[in-house]
N, C-alpha and C positions, 0 to 999 in steps of 0.2 A: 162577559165572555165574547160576545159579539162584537163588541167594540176591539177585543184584544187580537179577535181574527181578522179583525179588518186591518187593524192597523197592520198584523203580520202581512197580509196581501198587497194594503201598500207597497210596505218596505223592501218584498221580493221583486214588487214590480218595476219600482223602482232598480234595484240592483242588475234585472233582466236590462234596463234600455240604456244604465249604464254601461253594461256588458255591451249592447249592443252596437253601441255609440263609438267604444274603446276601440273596437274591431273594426267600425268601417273606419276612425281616423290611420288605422294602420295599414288597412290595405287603399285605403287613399295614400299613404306615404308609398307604399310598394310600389304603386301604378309611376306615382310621379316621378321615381326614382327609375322602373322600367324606361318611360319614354323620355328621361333623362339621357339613359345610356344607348335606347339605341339611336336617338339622335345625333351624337359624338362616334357612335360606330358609322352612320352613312355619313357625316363631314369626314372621316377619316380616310374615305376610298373618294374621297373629291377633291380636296385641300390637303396642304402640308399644317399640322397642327402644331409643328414648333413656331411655325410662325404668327398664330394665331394666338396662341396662349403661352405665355410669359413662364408660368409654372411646369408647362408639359416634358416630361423626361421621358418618355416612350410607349411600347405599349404590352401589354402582358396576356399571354393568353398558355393555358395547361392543361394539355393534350388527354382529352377524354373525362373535362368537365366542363364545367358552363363559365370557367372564371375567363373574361376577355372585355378588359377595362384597358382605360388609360389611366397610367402612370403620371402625378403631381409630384409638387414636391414645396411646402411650405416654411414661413420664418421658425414654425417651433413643428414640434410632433402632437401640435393639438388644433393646427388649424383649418387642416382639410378631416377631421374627424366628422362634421356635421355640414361640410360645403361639398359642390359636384366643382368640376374645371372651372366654370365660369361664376364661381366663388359665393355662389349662392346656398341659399341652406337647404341642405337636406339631408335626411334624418341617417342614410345609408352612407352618407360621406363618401370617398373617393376612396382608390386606391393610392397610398403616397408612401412617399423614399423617404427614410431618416433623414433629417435636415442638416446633419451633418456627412452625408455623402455626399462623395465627386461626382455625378453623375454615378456610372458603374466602371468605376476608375478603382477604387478603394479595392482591400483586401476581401473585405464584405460587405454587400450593399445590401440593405434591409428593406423592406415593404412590408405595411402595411394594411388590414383590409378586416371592415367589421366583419362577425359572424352573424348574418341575419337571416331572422326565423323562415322566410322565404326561400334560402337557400344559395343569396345571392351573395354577392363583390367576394368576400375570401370563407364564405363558410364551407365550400366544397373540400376545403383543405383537411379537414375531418375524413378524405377519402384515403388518406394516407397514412390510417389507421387500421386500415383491411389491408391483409397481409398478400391480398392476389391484387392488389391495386399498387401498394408499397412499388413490388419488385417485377410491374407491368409497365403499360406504355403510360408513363405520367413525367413527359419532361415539359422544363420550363423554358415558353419561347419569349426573347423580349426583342421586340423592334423596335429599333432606334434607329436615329438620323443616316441620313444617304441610304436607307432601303437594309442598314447593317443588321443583321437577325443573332442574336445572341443567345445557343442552346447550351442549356445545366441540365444535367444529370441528379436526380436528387438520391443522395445517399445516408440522408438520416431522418428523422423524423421520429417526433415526442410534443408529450404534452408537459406543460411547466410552470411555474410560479411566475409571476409578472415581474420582480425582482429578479428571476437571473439576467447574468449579463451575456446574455446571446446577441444583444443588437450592438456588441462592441463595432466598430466601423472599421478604426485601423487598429496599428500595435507598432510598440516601442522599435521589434527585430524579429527576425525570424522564428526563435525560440518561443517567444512569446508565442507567436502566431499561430507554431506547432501545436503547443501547449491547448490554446484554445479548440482547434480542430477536432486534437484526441479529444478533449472533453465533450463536443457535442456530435462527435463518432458514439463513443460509448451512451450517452445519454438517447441512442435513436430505440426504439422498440422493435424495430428488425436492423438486423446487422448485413448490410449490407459487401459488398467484394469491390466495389468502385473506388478506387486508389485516387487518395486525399492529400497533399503535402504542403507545406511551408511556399510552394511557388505558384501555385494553382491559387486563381479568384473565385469568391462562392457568393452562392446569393443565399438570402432568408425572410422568409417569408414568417409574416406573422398574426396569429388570428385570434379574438378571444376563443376559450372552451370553458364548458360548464361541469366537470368532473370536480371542482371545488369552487371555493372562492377565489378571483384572481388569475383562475386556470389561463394557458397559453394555447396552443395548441403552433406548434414553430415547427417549419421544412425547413430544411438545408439542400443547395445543388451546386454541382460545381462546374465551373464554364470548361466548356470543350475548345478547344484550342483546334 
């Protein structure tokens, strides 16, 4: 019986420095991935970062959270998943553009951005789930080249299957485009009054969510002219 206690105390003890071990290699990933970003936030108010890095398309920040990255943009939609800008690895990956947008030329230009347990790059997008945040001050600013500031209005917002096709880019004709709109109108959890049409550019934002397996958790806004 003695022998069978010990063993059990081992094997917890064990499991405790496991445990322990798990936890600080993550918030060693957190730290590194903080003074990752805010390094590229003071070169950004020093230097022009288009000219610095090859991948940079702008930069994003959403009025009354903590999301305020820059914007990449990679050969496929898997390769800034675990690199920062200067294409190193890490664990919170970038915020990045579907690889097959114009810049923010296209009908829809999609981004990017893990949901991580810190709260950090696109998890705050989960704020767009509370119904006094939805229809508050939460629009999306993108800076891009010559100082040009790009404000969206977000008018939908839901959580979804990783399979839908939200992160369509462009579309055949008008119709089509319509078509799409009213769909991810209807699909928002508050409904919004912000007039949406076939001629208007949008943006979409895209984050994991843990409501199932596969969950989405996807903003929609639409550029103010």
């Amino acid at each position: 019986m003695k022998i069978l206690n010990k063993i059990v105390n081992i094997v917890l003890i064990l499991i405790i420095f496991i445990c322990i071990y798990n936890i600080s290699e993550k918030l060693i990933e957190y730290n590194k991935a903080d003074n990752s970003y805010e390094k590229i936030r003071v070169e950004k108010e020093e230097e022009n970062l288009y000219d610095k890095y090859e991948d940079y398309r702008g930069w994003i920040k959403i009025d009354n959270t903590n999301i305020n990255y820059p914007i990449v943009q990679g050969k496929d939609n898997s390769f800034y998943l675990d690199k920062d800008i200067n294409k190193n690895y890490l664990s919170s990956g970038s915020i990045f553009m579907n690889y097959l947008n114009h810049g923010f030329n296209d009908e829809n230009t999609v981004l990017f951005g893990h949901h991580m347990r810190n709260k950090t790059m696109f998890a705050q997008l989960k704020k767009y789930k509370e119904k006094e945040f939805f229809y508050g001050d939460n629009d999306i600013v993108i800076e891009v080249e010559n100082d040009k500031v790009l404000k969206y209005k977000v008018f939908s917002a839901y959580v979804t299957d990783s399979k839908d096709n939200y992160i369509k880019t462009n579309f055949d004709d008008k119709d089509q485009y319509k078509e799409f709109l009213e769909d991810i109108k209807n699909k928002s959890q508050y409904k919004s009054d912000i007039d949406v049409n076939e001629n208007d550019k949008i943006i979409t934002l895209s984050t994991c969510s843990y409501e199932f397996n596969d969950a989405r958790m996807v903003v929609h806004g639409k550029l103010l002219k």
